[in-house]
BALOBA-1460 file (C-alpha; in Angstrom, 3 decimals):
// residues 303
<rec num="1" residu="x" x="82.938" y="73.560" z="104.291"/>
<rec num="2" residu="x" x="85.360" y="71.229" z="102.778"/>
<rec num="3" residu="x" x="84.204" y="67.577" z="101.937"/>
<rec num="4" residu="x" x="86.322" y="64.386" z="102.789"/>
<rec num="5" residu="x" x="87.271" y="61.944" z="99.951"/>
<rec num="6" residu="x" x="89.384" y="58.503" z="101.203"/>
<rec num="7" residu="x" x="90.203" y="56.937" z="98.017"/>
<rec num="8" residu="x" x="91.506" y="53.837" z="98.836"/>
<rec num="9" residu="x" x="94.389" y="53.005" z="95.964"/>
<rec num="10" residu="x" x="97.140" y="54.895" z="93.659"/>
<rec num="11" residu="x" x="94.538" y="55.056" z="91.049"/>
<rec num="12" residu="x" x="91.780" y="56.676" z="93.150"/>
<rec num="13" residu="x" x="94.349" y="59.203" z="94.321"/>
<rec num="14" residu="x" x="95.454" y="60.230" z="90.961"/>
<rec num="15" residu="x" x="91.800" y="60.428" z="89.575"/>
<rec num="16" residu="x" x="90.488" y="62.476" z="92.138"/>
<rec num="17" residu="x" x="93.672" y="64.691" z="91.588"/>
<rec num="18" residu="x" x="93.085" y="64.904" z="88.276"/>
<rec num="19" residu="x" x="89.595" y="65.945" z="88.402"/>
<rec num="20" residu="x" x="89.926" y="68.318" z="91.017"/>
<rec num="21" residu="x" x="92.828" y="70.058" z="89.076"/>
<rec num="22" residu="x" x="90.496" y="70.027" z="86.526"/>
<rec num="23" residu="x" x="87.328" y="71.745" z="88.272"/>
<rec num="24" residu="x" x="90.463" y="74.347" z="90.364"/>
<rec num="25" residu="x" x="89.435" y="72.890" z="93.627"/>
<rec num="26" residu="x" x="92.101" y="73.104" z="96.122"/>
<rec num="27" residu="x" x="92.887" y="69.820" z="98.210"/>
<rec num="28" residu="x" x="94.578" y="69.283" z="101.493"/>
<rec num="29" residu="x" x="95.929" y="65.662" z="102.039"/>
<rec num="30" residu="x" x="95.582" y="64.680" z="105.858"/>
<rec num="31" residu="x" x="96.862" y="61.416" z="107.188"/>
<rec num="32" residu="x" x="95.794" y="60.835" z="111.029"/>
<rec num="33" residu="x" x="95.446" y="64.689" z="111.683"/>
<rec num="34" residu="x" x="97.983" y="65.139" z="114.151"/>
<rec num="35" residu="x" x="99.640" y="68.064" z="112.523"/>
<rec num="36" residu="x" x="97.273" y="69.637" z="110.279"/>
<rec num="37" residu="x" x="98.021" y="72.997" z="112.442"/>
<rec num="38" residu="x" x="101.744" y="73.089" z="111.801"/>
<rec num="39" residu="x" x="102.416" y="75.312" z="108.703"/>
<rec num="40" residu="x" x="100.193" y="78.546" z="107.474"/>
<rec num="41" residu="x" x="96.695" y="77.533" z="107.041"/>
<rec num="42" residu="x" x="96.194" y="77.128" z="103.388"/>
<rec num="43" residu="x" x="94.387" y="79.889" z="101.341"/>
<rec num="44" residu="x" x="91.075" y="77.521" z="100.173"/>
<rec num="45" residu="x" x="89.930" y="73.808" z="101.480"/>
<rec num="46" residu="x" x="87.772" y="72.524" z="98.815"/>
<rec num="47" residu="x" x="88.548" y="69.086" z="99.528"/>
<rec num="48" residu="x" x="90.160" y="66.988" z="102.346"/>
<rec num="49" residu="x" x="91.723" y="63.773" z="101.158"/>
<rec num="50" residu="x" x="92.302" y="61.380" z="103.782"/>
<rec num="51" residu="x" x="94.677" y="58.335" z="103.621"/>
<rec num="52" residu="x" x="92.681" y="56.328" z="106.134"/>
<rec num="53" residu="x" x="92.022" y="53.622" z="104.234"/>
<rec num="54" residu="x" x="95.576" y="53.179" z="102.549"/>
<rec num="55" residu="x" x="97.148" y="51.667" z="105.705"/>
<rec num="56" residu="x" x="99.215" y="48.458" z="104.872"/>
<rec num="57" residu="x" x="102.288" y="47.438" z="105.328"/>
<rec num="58" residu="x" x="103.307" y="46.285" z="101.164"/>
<rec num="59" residu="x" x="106.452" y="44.443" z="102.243"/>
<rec num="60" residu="x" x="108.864" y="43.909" z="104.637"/>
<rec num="61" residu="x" x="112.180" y="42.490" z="103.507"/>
<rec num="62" residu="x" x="113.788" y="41.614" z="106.863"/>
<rec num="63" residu="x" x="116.640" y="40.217" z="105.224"/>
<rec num="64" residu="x" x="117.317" y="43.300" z="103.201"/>
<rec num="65" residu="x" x="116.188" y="45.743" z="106.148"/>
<rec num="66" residu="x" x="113.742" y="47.298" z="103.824"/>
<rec num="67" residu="x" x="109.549" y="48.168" z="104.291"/>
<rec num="68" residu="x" x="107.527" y="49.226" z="102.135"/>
<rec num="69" residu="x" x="104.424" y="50.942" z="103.786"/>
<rec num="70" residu="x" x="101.203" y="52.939" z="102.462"/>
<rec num="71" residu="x" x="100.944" y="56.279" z="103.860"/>
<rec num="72" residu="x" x="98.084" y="55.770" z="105.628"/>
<rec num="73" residu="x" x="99.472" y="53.357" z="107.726"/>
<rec num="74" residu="x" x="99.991" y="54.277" z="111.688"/>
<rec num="75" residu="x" x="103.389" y="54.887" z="112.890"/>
<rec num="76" residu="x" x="102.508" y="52.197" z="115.832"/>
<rec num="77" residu="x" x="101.182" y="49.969" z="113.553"/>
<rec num="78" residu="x" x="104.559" y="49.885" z="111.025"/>
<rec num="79" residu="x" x="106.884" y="49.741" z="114.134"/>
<rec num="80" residu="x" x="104.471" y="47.016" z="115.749"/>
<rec num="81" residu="x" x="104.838" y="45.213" z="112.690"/>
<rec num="82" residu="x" x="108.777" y="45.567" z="112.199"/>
<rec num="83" residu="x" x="109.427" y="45.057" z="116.130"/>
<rec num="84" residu="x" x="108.026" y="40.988" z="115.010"/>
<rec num="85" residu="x" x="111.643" y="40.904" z="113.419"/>
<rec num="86" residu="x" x="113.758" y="42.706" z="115.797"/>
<rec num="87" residu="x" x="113.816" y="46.197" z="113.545"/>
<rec num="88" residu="x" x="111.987" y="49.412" z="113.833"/>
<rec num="89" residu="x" x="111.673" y="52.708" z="111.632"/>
<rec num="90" residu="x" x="114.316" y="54.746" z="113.204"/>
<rec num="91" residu="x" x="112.362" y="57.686" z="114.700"/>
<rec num="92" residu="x" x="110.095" y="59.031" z="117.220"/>
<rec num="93" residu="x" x="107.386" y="61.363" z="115.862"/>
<rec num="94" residu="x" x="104.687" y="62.817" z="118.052"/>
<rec num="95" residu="x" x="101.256" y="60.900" z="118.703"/>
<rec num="96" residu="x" x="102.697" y="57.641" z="117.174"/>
<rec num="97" residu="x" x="98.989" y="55.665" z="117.615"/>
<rec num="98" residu="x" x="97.608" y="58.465" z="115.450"/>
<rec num="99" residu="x" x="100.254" y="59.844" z="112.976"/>
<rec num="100" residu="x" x="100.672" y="58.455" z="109.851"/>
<rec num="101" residu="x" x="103.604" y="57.983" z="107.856"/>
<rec num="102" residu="x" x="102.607" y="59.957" z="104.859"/>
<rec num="103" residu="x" x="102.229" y="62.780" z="107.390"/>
<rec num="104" residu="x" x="105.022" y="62.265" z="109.602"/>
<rec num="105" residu="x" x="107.310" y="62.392" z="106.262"/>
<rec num="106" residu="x" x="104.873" y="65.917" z="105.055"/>
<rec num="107" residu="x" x="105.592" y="67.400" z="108.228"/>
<rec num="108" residu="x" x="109.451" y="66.043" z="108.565"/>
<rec num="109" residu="x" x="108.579" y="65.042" z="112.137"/>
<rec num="110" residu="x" x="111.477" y="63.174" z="112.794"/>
<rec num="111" residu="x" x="111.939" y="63.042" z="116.872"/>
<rec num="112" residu="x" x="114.954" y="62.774" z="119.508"/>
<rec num="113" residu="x" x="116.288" y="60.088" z="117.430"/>
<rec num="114" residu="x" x="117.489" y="61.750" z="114.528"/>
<rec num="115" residu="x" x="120.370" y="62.520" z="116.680"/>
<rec num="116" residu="x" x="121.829" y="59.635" z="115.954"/>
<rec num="117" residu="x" x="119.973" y="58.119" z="113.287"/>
<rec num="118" residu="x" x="119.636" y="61.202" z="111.085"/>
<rec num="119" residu="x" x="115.802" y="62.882" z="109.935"/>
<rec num="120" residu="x" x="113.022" y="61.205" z="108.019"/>
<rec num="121" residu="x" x="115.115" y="62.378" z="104.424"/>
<rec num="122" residu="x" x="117.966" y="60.102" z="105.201"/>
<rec num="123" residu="x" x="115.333" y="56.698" z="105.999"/>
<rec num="124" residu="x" x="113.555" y="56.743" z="103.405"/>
<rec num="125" residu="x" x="114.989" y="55.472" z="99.941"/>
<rec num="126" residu="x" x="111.584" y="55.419" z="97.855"/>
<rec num="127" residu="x" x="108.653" y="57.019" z="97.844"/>
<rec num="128" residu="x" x="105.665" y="56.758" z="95.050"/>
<rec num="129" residu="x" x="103.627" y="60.066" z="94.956"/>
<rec num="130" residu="x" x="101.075" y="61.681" z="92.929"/>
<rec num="131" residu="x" x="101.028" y="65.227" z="91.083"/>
<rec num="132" residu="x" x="98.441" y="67.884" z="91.210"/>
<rec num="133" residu="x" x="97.319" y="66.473" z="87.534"/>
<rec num="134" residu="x" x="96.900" y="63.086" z="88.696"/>
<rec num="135" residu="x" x="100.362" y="61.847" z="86.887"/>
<rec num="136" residu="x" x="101.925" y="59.092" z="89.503"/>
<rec num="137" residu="x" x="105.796" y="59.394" z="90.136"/>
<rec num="138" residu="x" x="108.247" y="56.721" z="91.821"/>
<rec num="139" residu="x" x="111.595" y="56.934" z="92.778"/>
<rec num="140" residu="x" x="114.542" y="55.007" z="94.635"/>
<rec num="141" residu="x" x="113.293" y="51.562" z="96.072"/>
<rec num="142" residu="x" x="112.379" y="49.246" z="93.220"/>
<rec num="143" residu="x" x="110.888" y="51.339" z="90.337"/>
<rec num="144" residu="x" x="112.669" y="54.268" z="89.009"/>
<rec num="145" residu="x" x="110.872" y="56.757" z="87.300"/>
<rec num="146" residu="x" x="111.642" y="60.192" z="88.105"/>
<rec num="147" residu="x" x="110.091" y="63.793" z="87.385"/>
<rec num="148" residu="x" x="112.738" y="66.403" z="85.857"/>
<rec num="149" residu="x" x="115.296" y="65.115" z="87.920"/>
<rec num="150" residu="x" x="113.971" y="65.755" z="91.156"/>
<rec num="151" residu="x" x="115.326" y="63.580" z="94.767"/>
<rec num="152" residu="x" x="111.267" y="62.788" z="95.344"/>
<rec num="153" residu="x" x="111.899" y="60.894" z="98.452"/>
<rec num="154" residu="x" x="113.947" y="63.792" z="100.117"/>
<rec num="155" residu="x" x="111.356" y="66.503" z="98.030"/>
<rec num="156" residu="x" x="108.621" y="65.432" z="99.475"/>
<rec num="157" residu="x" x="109.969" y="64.990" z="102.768"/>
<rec num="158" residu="x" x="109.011" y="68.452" z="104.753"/>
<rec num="159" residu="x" x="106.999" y="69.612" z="102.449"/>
<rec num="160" residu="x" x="103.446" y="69.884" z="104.004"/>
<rec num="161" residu="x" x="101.747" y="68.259" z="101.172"/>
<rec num="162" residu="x" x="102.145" y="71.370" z="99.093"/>
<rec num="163" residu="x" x="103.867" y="69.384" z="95.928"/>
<rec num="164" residu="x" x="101.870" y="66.217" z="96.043"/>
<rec num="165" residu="x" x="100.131" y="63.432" z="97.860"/>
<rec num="166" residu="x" x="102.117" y="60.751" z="99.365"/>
<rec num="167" residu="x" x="101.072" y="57.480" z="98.622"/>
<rec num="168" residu="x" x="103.447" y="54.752" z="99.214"/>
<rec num="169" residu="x" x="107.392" y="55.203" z="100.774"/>
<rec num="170" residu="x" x="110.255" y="52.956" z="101.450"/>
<rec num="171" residu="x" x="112.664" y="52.893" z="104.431"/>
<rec num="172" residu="x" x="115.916" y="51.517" z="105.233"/>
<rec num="173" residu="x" x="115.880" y="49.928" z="109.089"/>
<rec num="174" residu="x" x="117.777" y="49.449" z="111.883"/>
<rec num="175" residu="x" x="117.940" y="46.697" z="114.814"/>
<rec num="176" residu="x" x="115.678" y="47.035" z="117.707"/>
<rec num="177" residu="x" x="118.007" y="47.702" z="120.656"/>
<rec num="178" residu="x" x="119.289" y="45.275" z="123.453"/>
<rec num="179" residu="x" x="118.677" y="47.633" z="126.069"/>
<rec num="180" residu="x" x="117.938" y="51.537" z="126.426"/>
<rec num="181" residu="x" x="118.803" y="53.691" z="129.152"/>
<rec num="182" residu="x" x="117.775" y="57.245" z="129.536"/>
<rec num="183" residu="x" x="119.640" y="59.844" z="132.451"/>
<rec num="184" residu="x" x="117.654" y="62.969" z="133.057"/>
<rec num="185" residu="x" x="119.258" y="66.451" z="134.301"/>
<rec num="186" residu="x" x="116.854" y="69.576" z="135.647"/>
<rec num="187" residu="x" x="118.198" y="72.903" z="136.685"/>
<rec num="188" residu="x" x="116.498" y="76.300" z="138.192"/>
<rec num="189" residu="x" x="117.603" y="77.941" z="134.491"/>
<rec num="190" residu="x" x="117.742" y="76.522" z="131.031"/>
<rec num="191" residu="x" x="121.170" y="78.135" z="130.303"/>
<rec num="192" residu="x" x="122.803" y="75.134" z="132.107"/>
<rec num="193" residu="x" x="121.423" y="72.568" z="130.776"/>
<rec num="194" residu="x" x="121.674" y="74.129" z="126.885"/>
<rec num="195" residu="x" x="126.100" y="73.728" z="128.139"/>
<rec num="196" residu="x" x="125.505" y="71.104" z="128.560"/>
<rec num="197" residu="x" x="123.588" y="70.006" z="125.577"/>
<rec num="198" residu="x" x="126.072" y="71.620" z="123.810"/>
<rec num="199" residu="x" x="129.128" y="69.473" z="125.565"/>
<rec num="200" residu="x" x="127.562" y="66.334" z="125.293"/>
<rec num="201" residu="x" x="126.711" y="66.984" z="121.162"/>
<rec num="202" residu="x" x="131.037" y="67.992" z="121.283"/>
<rec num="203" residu="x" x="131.964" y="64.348" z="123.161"/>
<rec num="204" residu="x" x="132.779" y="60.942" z="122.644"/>
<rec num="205" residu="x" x="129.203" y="59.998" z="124.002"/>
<rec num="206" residu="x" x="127.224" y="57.751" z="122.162"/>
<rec num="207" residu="x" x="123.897" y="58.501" z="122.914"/>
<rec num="208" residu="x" x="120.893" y="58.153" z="120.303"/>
<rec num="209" residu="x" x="118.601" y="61.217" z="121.520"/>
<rec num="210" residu="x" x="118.929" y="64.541" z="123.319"/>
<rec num="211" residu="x" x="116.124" y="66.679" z="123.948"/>
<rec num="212" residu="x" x="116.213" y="69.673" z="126.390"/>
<rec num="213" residu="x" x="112.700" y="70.861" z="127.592"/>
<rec num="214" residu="x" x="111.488" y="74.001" z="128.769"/>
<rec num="215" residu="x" x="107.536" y="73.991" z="129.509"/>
<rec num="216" residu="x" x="105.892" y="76.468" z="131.706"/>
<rec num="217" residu="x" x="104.692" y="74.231" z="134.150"/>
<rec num="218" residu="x" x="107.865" y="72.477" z="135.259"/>
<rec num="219" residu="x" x="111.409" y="72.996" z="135.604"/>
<rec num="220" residu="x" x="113.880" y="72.897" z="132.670"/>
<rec num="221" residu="x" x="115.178" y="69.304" z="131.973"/>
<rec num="222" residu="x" x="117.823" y="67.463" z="129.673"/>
<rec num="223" residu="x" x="116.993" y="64.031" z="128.331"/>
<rec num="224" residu="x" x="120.106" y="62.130" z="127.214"/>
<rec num="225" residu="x" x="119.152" y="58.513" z="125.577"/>
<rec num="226" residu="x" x="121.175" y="55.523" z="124.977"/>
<rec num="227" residu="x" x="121.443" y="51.971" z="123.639"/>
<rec num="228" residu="x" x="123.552" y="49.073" z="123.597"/>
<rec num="229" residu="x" x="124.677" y="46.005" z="126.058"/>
<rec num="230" residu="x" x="124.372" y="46.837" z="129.865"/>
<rec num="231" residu="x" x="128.245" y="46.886" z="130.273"/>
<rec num="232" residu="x" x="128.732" y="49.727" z="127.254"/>
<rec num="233" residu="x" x="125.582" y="51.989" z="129.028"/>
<rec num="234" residu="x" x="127.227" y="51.492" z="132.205"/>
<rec num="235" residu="x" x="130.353" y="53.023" z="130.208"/>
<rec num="236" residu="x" x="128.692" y="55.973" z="129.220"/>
<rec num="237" residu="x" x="126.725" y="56.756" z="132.038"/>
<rec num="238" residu="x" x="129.547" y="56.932" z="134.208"/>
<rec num="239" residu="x" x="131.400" y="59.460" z="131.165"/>
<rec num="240" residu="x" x="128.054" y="61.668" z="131.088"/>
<rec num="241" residu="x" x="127.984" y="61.731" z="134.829"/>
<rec num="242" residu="x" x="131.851" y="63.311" z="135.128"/>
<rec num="243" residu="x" x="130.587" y="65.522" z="132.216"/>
<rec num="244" residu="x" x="127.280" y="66.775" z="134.091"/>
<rec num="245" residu="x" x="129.088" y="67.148" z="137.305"/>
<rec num="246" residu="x" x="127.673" y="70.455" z="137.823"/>
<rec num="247" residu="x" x="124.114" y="69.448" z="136.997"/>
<rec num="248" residu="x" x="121.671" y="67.542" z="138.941"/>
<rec num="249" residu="x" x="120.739" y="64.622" z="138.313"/>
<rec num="250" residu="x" x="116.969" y="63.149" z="138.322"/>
<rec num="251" residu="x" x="114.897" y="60.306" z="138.038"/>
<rec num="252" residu="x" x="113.585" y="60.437" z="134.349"/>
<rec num="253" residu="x" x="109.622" y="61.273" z="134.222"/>
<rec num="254" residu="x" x="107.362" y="58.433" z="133.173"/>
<rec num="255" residu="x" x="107.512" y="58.188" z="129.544"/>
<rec num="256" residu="x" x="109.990" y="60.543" z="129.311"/>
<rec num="257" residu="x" x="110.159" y="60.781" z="125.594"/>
<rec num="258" residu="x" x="106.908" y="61.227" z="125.386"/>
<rec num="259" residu="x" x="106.309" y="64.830" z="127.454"/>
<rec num="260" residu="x" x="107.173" y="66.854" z="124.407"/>
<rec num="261" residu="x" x="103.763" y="65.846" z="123.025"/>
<rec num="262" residu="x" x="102.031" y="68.153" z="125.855"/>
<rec num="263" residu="x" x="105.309" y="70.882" z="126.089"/>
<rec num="264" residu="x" x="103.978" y="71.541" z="122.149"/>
<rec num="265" residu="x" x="101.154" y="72.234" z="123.083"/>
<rec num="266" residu="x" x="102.024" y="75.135" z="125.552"/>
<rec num="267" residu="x" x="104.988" y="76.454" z="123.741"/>
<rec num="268" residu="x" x="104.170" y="80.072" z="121.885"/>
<rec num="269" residu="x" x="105.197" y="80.719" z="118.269"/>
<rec num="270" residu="x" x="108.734" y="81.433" z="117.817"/>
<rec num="271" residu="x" x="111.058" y="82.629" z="115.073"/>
<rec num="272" residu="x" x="113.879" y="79.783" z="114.299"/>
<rec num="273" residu="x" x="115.851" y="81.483" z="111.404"/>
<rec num="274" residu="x" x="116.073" y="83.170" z="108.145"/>
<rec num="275" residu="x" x="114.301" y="81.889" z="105.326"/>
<rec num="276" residu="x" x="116.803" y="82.430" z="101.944"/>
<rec num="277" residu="x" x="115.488" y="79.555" z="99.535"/>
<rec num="278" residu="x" x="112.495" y="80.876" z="99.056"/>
<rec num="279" residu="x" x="112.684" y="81.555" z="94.918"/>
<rec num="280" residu="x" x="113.906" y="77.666" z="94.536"/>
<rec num="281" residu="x" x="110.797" y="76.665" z="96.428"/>
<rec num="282" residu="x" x="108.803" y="78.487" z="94.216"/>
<rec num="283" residu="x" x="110.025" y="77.397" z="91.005"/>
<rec num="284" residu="x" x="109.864" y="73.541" z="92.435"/>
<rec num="285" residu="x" x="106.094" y="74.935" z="92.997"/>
<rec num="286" residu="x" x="105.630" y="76.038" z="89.889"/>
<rec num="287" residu="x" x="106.775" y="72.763" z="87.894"/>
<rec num="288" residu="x" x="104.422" y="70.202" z="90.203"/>
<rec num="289" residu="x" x="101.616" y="71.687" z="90.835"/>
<rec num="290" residu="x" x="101.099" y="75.014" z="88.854"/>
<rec num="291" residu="x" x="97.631" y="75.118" z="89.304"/>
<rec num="292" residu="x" x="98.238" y="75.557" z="93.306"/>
<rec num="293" residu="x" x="95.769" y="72.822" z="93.755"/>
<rec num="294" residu="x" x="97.767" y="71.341" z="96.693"/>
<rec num="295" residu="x" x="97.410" y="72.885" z="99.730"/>
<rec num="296" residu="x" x="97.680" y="76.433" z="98.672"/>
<rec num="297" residu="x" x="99.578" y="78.760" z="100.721"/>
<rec num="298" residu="x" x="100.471" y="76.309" z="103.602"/>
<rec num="299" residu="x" x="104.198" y="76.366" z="103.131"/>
<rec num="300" residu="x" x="106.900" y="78.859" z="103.818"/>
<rec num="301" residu="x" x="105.921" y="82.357" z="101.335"/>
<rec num="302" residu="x" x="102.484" y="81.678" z="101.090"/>
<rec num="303" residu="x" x="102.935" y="78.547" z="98.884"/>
């Protein structure tokens, strides 16, 4: 059975790194837990180390539209935090209370939102992380010090804490909204509603998330979100409706964007896509953490 370590700074991080490099124990970082299923499991669990206590908000430069949070830190609690200024974190991950930044960016869970605001790798602008061998690397944000080159913020981004442990990230913002408004569309069949997906993404609209869901328990729905004044939604509510003439339209479910959390859970194992980067991956691998100390085998190939 694995044992939990929670170091509670940079420092602590990279020491127990560096020792467990040291002794080849394999280590799986884990933020609020949300996701620790997504991936392969890894090959060995030595250790489990927890960001719990590294959960503060460093900085947040509301003039510059900048934060600076520990990865450790709640979604919630960064957005609550941000939301006292009138700007958020751009995104929607799954189990917001619970997930953690330093696992929402590990696990690229990005949410409906990227559809307008782009994923996780285009919001964040810094990151500080630490190696398998306990060396600590920053990039972008204030301090520059990179590692061969590498993009770190984007590198780390999606990469299931198989390179190194997250520690600290910065994030451009955006404005909290004036107003949101969200139309809903269900249909017997899911082929309509994917059209229509599809015309909406090839339109003028505006809209800031799109999400088409297909659970077992309920009919197939579309979820098309949108911000702005009342008199520009009323604009593009009235375009979506001539574009969805076909489609029926419904009241939206109670926390709409929300129901994804328990489709998820019910949805069976799929095959997206091809895999072709597979020999980069490895070689980025072999150059940060050669040891495989990192949660071994829990990416894409076994890595």
């Amino acid at each position: 059975m694995a044992s939990v370590v929670e170091p509670g700074s940079v420092d602590e991080v990279a020491t127990l790194l560096r020792d467990a490099s040291r002794d080849g124990l394999a280590v799986i970082p884990r933020g609020g837990g949300t996701k620790l299923d997504w991936g392969r499991p890894p090959r060995r669990a030595d250790l489990v180390l927890s960001t719990v206590r590294l959960d503060r908000v460093l900085e947040h430069a509301w003039g510059d539209m900048t934060a600076t949070v520990e990865a450790g830190c709640t979604v919630a609690r960064l957005q609550h935090a941000l939301a006292e200024h009138g700007q958020r974190l751009a995104c929607d991950p799954l189990w917001p209370e619970r997930a953690t930044i330093g696992g929402i960016l590990a696990a690229s869970d990005n949410g409906p939102l990227r559809a307008r605001f782009g994923a996780l790798r285009d919001l964040i602008i810094g990151v500080t992380l630490v190696l398998a061998d306990g060396t600590v690397a920053k990039s972008g944000g204030k301090v520059v010090k990179n590692v061969a080159g590498y993009d770190l913020p984007k590198l780390a981004t999606g990469s299931f804490g198989t390179l190194a442990v997250i520690t600290q990230a910065v994030f451009r913002l955006h404005p909290l909204p004036h107003e949101t408004r969200t139309l809903t569309f269900t249909a017997p069949r899911l082929e309509p509603l994917c059209e229509l997906a599809l015309a909406i993404q090839h339109s003028q609209l505006a809209f800031v998330s799109l999400q088409v869901r297909a659970g077992r328990s309920a009919e197939p729905g579309l979820d098309v979100g949108f911000e702005g004044t009342r008199a520009g939604l009323d604009s593009q509510q009235d375009e979506l409706l001539r574009l969805a003439a076909d489609v029926a339209r419904v009241d939206p479910p109670a926390a709409v964007w929300r129901t994804r959390e328990e489709l998820w859970q019910g949805t069976d194992p799929a095959v997206v896509g091809t895999f072709s980067a597979l020999p980069l991956f490895q070689r980025v691998k072999q150059q940060l953490d050669p040891g495989g100390t990192l949660s071994p085998g829990r990416f894409v190939g076994g890595l």
